[in-house]
KEDRENKE-704393 format. One record per residue (C-alpha): residue in one letter; z, y, x. Coordinates in steps of 0.02 Angstrom, whole numbers, padded with zeros to 5 digits, always signed. Each point is the difference from the previous one (the first is absolute). Layout:
! residues N
AZYX;...
! end
This chain:
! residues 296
X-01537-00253-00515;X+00027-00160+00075;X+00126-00053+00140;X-00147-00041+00115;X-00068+00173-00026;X-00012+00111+00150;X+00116+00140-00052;X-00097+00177-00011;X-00047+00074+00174;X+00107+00167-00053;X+00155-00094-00015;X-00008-00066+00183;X+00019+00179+00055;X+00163+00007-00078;X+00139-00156+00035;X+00113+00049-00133;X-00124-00005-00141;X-00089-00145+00086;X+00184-00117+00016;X+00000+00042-00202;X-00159-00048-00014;X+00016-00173+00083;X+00146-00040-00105;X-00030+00068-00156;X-00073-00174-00071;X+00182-00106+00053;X+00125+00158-00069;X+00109-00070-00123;X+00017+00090-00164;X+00112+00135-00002;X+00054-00048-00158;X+00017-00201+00009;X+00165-00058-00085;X-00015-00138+00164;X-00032-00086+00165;X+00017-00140+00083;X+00023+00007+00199;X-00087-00122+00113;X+00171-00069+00012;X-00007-00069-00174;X+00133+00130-00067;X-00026+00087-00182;X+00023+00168-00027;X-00010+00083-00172;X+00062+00176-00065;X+00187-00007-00098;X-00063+00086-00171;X+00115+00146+00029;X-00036+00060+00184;X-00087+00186+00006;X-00174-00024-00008;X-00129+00103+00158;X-00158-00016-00073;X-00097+00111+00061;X-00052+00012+00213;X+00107+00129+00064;X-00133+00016+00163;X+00054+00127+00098;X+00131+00044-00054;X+00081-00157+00047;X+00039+00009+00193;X-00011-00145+00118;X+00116+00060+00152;X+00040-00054+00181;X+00116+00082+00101;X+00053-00017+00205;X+00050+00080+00135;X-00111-00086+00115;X-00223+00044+00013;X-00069-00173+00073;X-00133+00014+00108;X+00018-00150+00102;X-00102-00149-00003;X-00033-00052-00190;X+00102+00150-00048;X-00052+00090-00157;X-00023+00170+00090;X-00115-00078+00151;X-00142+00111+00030;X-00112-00184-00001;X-00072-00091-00103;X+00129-00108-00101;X-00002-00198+00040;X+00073-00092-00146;X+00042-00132+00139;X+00081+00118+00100;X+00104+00099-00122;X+00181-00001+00005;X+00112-00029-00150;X+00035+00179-00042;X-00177+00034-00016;X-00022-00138-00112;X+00132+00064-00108;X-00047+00185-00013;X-00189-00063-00003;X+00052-00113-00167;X+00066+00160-00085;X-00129+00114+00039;X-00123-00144-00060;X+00087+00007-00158;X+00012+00149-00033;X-00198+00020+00016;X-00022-00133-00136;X+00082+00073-00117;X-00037+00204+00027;X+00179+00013+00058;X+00052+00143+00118;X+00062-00057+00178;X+00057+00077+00149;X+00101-00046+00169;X+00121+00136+00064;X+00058+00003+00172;X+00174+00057-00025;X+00118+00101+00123;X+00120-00110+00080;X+00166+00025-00131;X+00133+00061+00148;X+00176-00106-00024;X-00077-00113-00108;X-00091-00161+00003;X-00177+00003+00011;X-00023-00065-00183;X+00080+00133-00073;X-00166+00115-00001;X-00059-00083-00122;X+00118+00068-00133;X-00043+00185+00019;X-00200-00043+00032;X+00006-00094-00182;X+00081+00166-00087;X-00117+00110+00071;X-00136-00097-00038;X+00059-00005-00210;X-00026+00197+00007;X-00182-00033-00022;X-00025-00182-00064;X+00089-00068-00167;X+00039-00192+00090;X+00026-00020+00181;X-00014-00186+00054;X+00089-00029+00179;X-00037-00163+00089;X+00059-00036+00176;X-00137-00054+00124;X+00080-00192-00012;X-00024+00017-00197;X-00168-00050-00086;X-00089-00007-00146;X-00029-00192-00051;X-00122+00053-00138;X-00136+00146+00023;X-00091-00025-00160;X+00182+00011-00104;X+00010+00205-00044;X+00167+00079+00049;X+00009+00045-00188;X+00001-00197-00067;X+00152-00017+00118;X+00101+00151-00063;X-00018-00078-00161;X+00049-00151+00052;X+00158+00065+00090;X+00032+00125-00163;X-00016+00155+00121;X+00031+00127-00163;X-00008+00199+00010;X+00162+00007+00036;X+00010-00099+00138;X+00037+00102+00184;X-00029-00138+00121;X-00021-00193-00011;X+00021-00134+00139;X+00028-00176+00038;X+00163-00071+00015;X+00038-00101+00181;X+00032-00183-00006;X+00184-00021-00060;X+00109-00033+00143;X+00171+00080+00066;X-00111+00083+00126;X-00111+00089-00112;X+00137+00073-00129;X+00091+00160+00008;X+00162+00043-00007;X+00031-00034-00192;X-00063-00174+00029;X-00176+00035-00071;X-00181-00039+00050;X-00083+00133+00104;X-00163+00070-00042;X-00136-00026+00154;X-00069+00178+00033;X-00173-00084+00088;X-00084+00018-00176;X+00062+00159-00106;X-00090+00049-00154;X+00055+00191-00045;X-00035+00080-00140;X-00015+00210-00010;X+00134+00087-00111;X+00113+00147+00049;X+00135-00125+00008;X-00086-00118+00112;X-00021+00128+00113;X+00208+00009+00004;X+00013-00176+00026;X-00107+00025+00173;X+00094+00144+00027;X+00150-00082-00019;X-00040-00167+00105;X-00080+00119+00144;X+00178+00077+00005;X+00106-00145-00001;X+00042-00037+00184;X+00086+00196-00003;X+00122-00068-00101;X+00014+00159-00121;X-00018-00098-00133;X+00005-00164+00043;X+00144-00044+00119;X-00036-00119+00099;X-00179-00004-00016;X+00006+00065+00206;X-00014-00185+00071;X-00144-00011-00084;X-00092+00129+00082;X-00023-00143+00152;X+00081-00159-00055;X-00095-00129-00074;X-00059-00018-00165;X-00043+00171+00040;X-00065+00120-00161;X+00004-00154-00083;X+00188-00002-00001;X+00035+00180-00004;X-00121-00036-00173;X+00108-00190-00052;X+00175+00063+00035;X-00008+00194-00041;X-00134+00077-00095;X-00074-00124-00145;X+00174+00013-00076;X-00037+00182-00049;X-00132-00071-00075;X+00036-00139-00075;X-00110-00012-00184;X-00104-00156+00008;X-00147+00121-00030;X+00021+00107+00117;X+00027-00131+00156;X-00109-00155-00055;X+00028-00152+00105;X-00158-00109+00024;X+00044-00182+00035;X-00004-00059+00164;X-00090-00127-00018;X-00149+00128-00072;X+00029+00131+00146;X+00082-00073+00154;X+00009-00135+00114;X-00124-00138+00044;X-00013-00188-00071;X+00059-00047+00163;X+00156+00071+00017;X+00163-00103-00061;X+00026+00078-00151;X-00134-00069-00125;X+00046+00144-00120;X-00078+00128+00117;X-00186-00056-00002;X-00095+00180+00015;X-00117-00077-00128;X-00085+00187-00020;X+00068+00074+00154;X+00056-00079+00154;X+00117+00054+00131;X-00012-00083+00164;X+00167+00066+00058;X+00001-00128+00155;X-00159-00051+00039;X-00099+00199+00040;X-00185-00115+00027;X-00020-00078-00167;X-00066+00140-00082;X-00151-00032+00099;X-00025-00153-00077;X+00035+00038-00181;X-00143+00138+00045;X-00118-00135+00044;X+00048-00112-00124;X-00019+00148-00154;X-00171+00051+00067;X-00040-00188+00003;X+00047-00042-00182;X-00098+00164-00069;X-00152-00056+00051;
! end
């Protein structure tokens, strides 16, 4: 069939299958040893990383999680019609996963979480994520700010990429490298606003364990955490990944792959596949545009 092609009437009745559709000619193979970003930058497989070559579809979970149902104007829960003028950022972000996950036969949901009582706001997010691996073998967590930069790029191609293996529990992006964003012990933290989990009995104990750590059984002095900024992402830096501590198990994905924005200071923290826009809420609305623009 050709691009130009009307797609068949019986996909227009359902989105999901009809997003695939509409894509399917730009996907990039699942198993390409490389790509080059519009930025210029070269990307090709080590020949030793753990190789997913076959779609995991649904069983590959694209989650957001918040304690907050917008229905306000260009909220993602309005009752109208959605304006993509009049969206607001959040939409834009939870709007680019669900998007994604359509193109590639991923599962997706958004949970409304209870408010987490004593604790920061963000913290729901780390109980939501270990419920949702009791029925879904990878659980990808973006925050609303986070986006993907490439919708034809399967989740699989990057999990090569970042040698995501079966033993790995969880995987995340390291923060930009400055006194602020290191943990006690001096070392990078880990930015919990994308988390890529991975089901196993013992990954289940790691959630367990990070869920637990402001009570300060077993961590002490995991409490501050509970409110304190970074949040889970500390009580997760300073306490928990050095109970597990394999390489496997905890991958870190660069930062410039999975964090930050090529505006920010720190040029090593470019969000070249995902893209955090930690200060600046709005953008994703643009990236939204501008991804919709250069598919078609």
């Amino acid at each position: 069939m050709s691009h130009s092609s009307p797609p068949p009437a019986k996909l227009a009745e359902n989105i999901p299958q009809l997003m695939h559709h509409l894509w399917k000619p730009f996907l990039h193979d699942i198993n390409a040893t490389h790509f080059l970003t519009k930025e210029g930058y070269y990307y090709k497989y080590p020949k030793d990383t753990h190789r997913w070559s076959q779609p995991l579809r649904k069983k590959l979970l694209i989650l957001d999680v918040d304690t907050r149902l917008d229905t306000g104007p260009g909220g993602i829960m309005n009752k109208t019609t959605l304006n993509s003028k009049g969206m607001t950022g959040r939409t834009a972000g939870m709007m680019n996963h669900y998007l994604y996950a359509m193109i590639h036969g991923y599962d997706y949901r958004f949970i409304r979480a209870p408010s987490y009582p004593n604790r920061h706001g963000t913290w729901v997010k780390v109980p939501m994520i270990r419920e949702a691996l009791k029925t879904h073998k990878i659980v990808v967590f973006l925050d609303a700010d986070a986006i993907f930069m490439y919708p034809q790029l399967p989740f699989e191609w990057l999990m090569r990429l970042w040698n995501i293996t079966d033993n790995t529990l969880v995987a995340m992006a390291n923060d930009p490298n400055s006194p602020r964003n290191r943990d006690a012990n001096g070392q990078v933290m880990q930015n919990t606003g994308f988390i890529i989990a991975q089901q196993s009995n013992r990954t289940q104990e790691l959630f367990y364990d990070w869920e637990q750590c402001p009570t300060d059984i077993k961590y002490k002095g995991c409490k501050r955490w509970g409110k304190d900024w970074a949040h889970e992402q500390a009580a997760f830096s300073n306490h928990v990944r050095y109970d597990y501590n394999s390489t496997e198990e905890v991958r870190v994905i660069p930062c410039m792959d999975g964090n930050g924005a090529p505006y920010i200071g720190d040029k090593t923290c470019g969000g070249v596949f995902i893209r955090h826009h930690w200060f600046h809420k709005d953008y994703p609305i643009k990236d939204m545009h501008q991804l919709i623009l250069d598919a078609f």
